[in-house]
C-alpha positions in Angstrom: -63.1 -94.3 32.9 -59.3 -95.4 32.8 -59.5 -96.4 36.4 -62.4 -98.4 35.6 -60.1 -99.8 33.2 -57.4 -100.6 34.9 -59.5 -102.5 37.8 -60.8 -104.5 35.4 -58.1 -106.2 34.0 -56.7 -106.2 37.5 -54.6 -103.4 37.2 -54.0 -101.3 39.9 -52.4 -98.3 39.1 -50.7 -96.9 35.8 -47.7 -97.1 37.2 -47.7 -101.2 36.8 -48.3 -100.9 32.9 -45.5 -101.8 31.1 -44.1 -99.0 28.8 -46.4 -100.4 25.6 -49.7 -100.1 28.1 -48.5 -96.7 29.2 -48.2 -95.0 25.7 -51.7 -96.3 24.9 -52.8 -95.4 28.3 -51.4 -91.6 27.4 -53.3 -92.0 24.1 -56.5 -92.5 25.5 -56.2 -90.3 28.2 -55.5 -87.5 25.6 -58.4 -88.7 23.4 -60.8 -88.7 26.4 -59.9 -85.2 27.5 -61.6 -83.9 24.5 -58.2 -82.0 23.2 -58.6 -79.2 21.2 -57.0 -78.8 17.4 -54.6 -75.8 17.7 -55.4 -72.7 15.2 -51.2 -73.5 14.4 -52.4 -77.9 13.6 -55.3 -76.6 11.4 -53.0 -74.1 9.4 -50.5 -77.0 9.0 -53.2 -79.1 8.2 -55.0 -76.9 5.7 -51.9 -76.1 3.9 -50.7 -79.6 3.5 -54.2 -80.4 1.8 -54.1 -77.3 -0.5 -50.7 -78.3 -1.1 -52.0 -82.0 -2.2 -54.9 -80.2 -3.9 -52.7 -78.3 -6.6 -50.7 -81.3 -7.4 -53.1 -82.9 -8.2 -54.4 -80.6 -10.4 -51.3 -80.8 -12.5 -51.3 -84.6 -13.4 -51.7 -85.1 -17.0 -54.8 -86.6 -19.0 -57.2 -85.7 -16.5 -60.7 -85.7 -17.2 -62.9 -82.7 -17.7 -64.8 -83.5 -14.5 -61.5 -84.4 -12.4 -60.0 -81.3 -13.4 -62.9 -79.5 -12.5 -63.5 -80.9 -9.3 -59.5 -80.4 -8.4 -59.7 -76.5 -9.2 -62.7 -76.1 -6.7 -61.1 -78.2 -4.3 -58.3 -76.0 -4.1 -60.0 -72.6 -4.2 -62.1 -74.0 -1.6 -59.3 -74.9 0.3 -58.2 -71.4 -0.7 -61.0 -69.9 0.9 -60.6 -71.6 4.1 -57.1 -70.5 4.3 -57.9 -66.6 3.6 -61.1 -66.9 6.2 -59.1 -68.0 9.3 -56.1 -65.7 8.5 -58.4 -62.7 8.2 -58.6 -61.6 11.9 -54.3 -61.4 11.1 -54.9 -59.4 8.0 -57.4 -57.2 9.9 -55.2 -56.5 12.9 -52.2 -55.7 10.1 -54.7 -53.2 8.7 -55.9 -51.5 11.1 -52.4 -51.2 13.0 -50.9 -49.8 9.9 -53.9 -46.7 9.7 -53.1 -46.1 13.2 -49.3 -45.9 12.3 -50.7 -43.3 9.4 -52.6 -41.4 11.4 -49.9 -40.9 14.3 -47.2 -39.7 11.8 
């Protein structure tokens, strides 16, 4: 689809971008491969939103149903958090009985 592109705006190759035309080029090459978020981006990810979540929960003079909505949001987050680290706390588990059941 890039070559496509490129011949028509009468570009030949990527090599006669200039470096502007080359970092979008990289960009869209990256978005068109279909990358894949990391399991380490959506940690990062969900622990900046939990992170927002609970501060927002402390500003003052909210209303009832802002509060409310705040303290699901973050045990929601919560729960997303404690889902995808659970194959981690099951593998910590089960290597630990092993370790009790070797001594």
């Amino acid at each position: 689809m890039l070559d496509k592109f490129l011949k028509s705006i009468g570009v030949k190759s990527y090599e006669d971008l200039n470096a502007e035309e080359k970092e979008t080029y990289k960009e869209w090459e990256i978005s068109l491969s279909g990358r894949k978020l990391t399991d380490k981006e959506v940690q990062t990810w969900l622990q900046l939103e939990l992170d927002l979540a609970v501060s927002r929960v402390t500003d003052v003079d909210l209303p009832k149903e802002a509060e409310i909505f705040r303290k699901v949001e973050v045990r929601f987050l919560k729960k997303i958090i404690n889902y995808l680290n659970s194959p981690v706390v099951a593998k910590e588990y089960a290597q630990k009985a092993i370790e009790q059941l070797i001594k």
